[in-house]
TIZASE-248558 format. One record per residue (C-alpha): residue number from 1; residue in three letters; x, y, z. Coordinates in steps of 0.1 Angstrom, whole numbers, plus 5000, padded with zeros to 4 digits. Layout:
N
[NUM, 'ALA', [X, Y, Z]]
...
% end
This chain:
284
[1, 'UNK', [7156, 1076, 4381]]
[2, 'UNK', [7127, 1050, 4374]]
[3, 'UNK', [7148, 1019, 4367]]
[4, 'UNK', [7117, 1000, 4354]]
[5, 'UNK', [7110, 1021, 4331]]
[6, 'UNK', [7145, 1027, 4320]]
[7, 'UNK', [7150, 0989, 4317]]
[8, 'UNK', [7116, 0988, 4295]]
[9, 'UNK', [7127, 1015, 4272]]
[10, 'UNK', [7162, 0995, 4269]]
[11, 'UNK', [7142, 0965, 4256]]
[12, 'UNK', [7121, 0983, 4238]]
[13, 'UNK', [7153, 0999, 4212]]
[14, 'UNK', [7159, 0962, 4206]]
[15, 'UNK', [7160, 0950, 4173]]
[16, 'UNK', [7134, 0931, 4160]]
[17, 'UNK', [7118, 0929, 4195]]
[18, 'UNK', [7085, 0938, 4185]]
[19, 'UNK', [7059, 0950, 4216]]
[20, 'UNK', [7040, 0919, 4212]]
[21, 'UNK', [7075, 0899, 4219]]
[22, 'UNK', [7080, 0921, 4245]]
[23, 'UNK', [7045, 0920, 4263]]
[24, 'UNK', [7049, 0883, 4266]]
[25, 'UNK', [7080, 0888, 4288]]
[26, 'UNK', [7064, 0913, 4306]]
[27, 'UNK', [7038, 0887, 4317]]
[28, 'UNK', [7061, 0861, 4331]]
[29, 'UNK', [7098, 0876, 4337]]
[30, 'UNK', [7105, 0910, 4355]]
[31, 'UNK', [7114, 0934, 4335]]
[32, 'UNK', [7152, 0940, 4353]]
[33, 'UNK', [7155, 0905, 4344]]
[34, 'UNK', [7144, 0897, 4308]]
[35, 'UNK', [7179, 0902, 4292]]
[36, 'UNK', [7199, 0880, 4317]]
[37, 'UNK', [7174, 0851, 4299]]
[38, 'UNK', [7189, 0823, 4276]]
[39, 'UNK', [7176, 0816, 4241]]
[40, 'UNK', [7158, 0788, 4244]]
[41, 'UNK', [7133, 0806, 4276]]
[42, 'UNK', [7128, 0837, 4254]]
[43, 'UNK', [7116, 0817, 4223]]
[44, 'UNK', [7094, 0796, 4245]]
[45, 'UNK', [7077, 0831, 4263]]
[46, 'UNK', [7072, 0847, 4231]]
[47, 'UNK', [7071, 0818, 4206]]
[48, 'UNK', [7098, 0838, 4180]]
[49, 'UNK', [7120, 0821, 4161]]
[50, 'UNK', [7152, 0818, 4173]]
[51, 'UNK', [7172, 0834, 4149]]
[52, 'UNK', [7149, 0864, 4156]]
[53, 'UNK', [7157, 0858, 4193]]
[54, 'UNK', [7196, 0855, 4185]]
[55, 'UNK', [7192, 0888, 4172]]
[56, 'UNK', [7178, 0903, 4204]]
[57, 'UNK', [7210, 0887, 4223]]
[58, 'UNK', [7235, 0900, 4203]]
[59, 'UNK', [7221, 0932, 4202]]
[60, 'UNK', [7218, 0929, 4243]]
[61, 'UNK', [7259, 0922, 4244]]
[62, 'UNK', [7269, 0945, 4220]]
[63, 'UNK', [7246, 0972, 4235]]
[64, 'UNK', [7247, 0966, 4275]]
[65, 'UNK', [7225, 0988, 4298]]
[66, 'UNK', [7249, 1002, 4309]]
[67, 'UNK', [7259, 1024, 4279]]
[68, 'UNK', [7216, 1028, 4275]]
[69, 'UNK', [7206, 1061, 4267]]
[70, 'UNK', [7166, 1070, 4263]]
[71, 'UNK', [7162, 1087, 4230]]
[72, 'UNK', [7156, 1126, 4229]]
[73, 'UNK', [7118, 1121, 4219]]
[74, 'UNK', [7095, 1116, 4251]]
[75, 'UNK', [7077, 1083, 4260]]
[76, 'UNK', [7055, 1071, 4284]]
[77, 'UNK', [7058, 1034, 4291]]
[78, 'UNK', [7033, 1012, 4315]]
[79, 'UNK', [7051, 1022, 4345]]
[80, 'UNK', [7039, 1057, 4342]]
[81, 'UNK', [7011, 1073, 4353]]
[82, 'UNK', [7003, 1091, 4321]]
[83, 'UNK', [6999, 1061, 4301]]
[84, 'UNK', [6961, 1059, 4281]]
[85, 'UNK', [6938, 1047, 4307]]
[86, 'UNK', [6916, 1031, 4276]]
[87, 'UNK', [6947, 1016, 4260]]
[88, 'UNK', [6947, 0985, 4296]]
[89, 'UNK', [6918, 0973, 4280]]
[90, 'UNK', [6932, 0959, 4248]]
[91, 'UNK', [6949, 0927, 4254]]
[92, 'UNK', [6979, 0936, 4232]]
[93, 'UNK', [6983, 0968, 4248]]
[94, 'UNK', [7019, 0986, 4235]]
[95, 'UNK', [7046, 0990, 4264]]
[96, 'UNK', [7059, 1017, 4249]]
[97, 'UNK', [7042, 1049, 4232]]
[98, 'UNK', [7067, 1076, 4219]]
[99, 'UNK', [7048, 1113, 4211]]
[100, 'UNK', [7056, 1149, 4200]]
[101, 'UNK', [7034, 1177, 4211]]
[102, 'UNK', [7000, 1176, 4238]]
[103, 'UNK', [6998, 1144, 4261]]
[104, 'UNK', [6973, 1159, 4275]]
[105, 'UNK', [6947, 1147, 4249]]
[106, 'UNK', [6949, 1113, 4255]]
[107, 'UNK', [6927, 1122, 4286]]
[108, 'UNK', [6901, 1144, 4271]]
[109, 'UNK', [6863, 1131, 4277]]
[110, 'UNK', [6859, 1128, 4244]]
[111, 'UNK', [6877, 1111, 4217]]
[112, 'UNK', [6863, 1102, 4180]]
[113, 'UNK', [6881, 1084, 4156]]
[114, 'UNK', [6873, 1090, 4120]]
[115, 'UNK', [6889, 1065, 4097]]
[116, 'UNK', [6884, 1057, 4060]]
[117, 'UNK', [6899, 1053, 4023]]
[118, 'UNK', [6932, 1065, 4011]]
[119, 'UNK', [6910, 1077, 3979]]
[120, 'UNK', [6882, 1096, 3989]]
[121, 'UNK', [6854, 1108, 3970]]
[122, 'UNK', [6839, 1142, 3962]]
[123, 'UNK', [6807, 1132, 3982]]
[124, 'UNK', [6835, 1128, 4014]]
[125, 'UNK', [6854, 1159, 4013]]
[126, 'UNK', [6817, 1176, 4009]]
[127, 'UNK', [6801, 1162, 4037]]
[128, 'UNK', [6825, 1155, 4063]]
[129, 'UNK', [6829, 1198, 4073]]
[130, 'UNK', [6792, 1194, 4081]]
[131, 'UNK', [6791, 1162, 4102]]
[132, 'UNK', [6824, 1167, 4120]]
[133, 'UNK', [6823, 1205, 4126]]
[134, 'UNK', [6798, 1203, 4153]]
[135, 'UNK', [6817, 1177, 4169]]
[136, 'UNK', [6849, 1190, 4173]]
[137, 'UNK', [6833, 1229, 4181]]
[138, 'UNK', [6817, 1202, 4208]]
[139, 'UNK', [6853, 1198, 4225]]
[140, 'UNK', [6858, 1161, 4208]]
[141, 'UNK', [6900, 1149, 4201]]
[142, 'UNK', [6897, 1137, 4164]]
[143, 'UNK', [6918, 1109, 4163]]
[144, 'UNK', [6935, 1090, 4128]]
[145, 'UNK', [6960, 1078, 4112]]
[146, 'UNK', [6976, 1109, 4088]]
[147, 'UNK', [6974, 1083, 4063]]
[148, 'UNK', [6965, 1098, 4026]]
[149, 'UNK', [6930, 1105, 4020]]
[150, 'UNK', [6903, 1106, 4049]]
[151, 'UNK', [6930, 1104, 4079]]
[152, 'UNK', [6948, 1134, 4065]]
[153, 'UNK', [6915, 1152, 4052]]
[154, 'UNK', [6900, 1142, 4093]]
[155, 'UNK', [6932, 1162, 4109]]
[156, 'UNK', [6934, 1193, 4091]]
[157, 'UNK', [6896, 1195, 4094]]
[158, 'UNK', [6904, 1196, 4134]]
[159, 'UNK', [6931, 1222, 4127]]
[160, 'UNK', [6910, 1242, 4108]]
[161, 'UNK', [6881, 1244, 4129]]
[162, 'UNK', [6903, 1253, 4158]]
[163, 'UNK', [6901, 1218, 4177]]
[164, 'UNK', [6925, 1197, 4185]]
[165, 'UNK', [6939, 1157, 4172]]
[166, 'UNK', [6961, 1131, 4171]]
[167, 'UNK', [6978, 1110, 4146]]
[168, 'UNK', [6988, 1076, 4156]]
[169, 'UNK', [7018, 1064, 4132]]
[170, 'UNK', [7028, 1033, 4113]]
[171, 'UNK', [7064, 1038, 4120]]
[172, 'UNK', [7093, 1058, 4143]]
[173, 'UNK', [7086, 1091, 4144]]
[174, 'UNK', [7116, 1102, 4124]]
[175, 'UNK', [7101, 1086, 4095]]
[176, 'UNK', [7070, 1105, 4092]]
[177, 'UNK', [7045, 1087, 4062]]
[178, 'UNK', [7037, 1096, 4041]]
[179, 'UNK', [7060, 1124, 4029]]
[180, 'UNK', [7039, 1149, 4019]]
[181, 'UNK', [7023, 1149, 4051]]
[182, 'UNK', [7057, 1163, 4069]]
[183, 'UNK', [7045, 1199, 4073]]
[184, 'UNK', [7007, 1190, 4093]]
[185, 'UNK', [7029, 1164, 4112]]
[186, 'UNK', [7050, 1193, 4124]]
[187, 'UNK', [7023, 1214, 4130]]
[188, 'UNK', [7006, 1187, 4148]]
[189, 'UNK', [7033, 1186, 4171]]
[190, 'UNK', [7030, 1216, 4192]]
[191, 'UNK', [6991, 1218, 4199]]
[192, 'UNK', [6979, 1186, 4189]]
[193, 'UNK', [6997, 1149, 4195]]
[194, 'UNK', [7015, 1126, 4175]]
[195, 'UNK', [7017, 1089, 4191]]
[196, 'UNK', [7039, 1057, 4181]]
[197, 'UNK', [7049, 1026, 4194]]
[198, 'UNK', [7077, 1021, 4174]]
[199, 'UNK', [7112, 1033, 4180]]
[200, 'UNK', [7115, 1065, 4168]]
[201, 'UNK', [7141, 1054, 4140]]
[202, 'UNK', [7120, 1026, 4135]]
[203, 'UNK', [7109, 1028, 4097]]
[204, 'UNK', [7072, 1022, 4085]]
[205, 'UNK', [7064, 0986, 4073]]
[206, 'UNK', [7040, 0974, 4058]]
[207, 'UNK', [7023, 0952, 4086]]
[208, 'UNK', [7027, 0981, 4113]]
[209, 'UNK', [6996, 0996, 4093]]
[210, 'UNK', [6972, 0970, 4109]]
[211, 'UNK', [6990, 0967, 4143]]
[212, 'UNK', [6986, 1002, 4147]]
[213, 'UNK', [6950, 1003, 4142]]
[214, 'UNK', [6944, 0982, 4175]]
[215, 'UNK', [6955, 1021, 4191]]
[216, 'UNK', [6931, 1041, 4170]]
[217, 'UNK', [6901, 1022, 4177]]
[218, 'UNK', [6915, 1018, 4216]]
[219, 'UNK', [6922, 1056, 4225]]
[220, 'UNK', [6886, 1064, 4212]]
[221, 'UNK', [6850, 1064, 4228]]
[222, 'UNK', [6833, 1055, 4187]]
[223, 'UNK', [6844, 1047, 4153]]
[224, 'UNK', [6836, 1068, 4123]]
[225, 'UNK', [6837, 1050, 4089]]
[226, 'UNK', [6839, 1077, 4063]]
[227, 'UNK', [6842, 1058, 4032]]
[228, 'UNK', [6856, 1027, 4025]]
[229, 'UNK', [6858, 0999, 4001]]
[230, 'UNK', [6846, 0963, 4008]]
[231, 'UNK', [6880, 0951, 4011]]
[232, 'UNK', [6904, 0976, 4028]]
[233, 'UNK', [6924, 0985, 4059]]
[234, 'UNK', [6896, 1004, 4072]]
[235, 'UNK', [6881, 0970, 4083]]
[236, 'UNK', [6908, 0962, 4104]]
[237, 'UNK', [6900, 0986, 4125]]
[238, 'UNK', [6866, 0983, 4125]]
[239, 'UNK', [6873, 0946, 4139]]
[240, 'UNK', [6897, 0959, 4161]]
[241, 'UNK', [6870, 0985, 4174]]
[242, 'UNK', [6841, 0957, 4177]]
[243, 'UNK', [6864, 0932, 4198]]
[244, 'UNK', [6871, 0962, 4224]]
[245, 'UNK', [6833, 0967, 4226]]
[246, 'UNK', [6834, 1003, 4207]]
[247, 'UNK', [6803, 1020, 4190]]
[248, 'UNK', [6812, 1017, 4151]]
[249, 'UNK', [6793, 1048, 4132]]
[250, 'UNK', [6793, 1046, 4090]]
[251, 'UNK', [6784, 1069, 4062]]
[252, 'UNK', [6758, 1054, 4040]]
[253, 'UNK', [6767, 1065, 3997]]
[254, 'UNK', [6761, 1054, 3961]]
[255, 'UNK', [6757, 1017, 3962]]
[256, 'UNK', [6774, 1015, 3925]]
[257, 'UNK', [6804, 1034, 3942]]
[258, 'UNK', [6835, 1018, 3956]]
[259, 'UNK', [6843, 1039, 3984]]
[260, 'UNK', [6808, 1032, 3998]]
[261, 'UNK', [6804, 0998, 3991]]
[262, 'UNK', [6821, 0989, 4024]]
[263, 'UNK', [6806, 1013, 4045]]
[264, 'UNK', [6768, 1004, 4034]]
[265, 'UNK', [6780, 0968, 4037]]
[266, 'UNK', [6787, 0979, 4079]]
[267, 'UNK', [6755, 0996, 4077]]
[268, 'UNK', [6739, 0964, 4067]]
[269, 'UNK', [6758, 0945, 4094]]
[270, 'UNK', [6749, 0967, 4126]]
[271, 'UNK', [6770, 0998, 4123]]
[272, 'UNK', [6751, 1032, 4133]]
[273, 'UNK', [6742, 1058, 4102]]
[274, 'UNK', [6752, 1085, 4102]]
[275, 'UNK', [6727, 1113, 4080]]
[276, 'UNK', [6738, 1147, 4102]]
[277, 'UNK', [6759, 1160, 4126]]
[278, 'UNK', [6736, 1152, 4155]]
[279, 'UNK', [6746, 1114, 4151]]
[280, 'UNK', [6779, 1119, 4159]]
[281, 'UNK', [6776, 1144, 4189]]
[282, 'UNK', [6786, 1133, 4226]]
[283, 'UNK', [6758, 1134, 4255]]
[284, 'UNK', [6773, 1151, 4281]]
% end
């Protein structure tokens, strides 16, 4: 029995420890010794409040070690050997990733992330079979969020073309979200991968959305903006792609409409265009 990484998934069911909390311990206390701390030394590491500490506490006596039991749903931690080589690089890494169906993929040479609107146009759904086919028939992991609109539209694309993906969640992954996307989640967890970092009864709120992005952008080798509006999500993960040093690719539309008003303004900013399928394709 890894004890490490048992004591890490421990922390990690903690309420309201979120992995940013639980990083900052990492980097000063052992991780066999973070519970035996007082209140006061775990609001000073990881700056919470301390009700919000007091919580962790109580939720450490009421729930000792002892009694721990790792959920049913397989993780791999940062004691593992199988954790995302391109995930060290960010400096909020997650401790914890929970997944349902092909770890494998993580470690496939090539990775694309295609990203964009929860409201996509016509003009998307048209064009993305042509520039994406090529791509995945290439060997390329499409990687999203199965959010509405282009994330979902991205992964059954993969499906469908016979390649492969993986959906990175904005909550435990008991509470798949949206609902409607329960069936491709199920497929998606046999051939293809399904990856969280929140405990799998861990509900969706509304600010895992932008924390999650930081894994998108982190598990790929290049960003592609589908469509997206000048204020949206989608930048978030843009960002969070430009800070790690990633290539950031954008489809160039209608400047009168919406869903392209954000992606012409990356265009305009230094993100590649993309006009075919040969823009998006991997040199091997």
């Amino acid at each position: 029995m890894n004890t490490k990484r048992n004591r890490l998934l421990y922390l990690h069911s903690t309420r309201k420890l979120s992995s940013k909390h639980l990083l900052s311990l990492l980097r000063h206390v052992p991780v066999e010794e973070i519970h035996a701390l007082d209140v006061a030394s775990l609001a000073f590491l990881t700056k919470a409040k301390t009700d919000t500490v007091n919580t962790w506490t109580k939720h450490w006596k009421e729930h000792p070690y002892s009694d721990f039991k790792p959920p049913e749903i397989p993780a791999i931690t940062l004691f593992d050997q199988e954790y995302p080589r391109r995930l060290y690089e960010l400096p909020d890494l997650p401790p914890v990733l929970y997944y349902s169906g092909n770890l494998h993929l993580i470690r496939a040479q090539h990775l694309l992330a295609v990203i964009g609107t929860r409201s996509p146009s016509r003009y998307a759904e048209t064009v993305m079979p042509t520039l994406l086919d090529p791509v995945i028939q290439q060997g390329a992991v499409i990687v999203s969020g199965l959010a509405r609109g282009i994330d979902t539209y991205a992964h059954k694309l993969a499906i469908g073309k016979n390649g492969t993906t993986i959906a990175v969640i904005a909550g435990g992954l008991n509470h798949i979200y949206p609902k409607e996307n329960q069936g491709i989640a199920n497929l998606m967890a046999t051939k293809h991968l399904i990856l969280s970092e929140y405990f799998p009864t861990q509900p969706p709120e509304k600010w895992h959305f932008p924390e999650r992005n930081r894994i998108i952008s982190g598990l790929c080798d290049r960003l592609f903006v589908v469509e997206a509006g000048v204020r949206s999500g989608t930048q978030i993960t843009v960002d969070c792609a430009l800070e790690q040093g990633k290539d950031v690719y954008a489809l160039p539309g209608n400047i009168n409409a919406p869903t392209s008003q954000g992606t012409n303004q990356m265009i305009f900013d230094g993100a590649q265009m993309v006009l075919s399928a040969t823009d998006l394709l991997f040199q091997e």
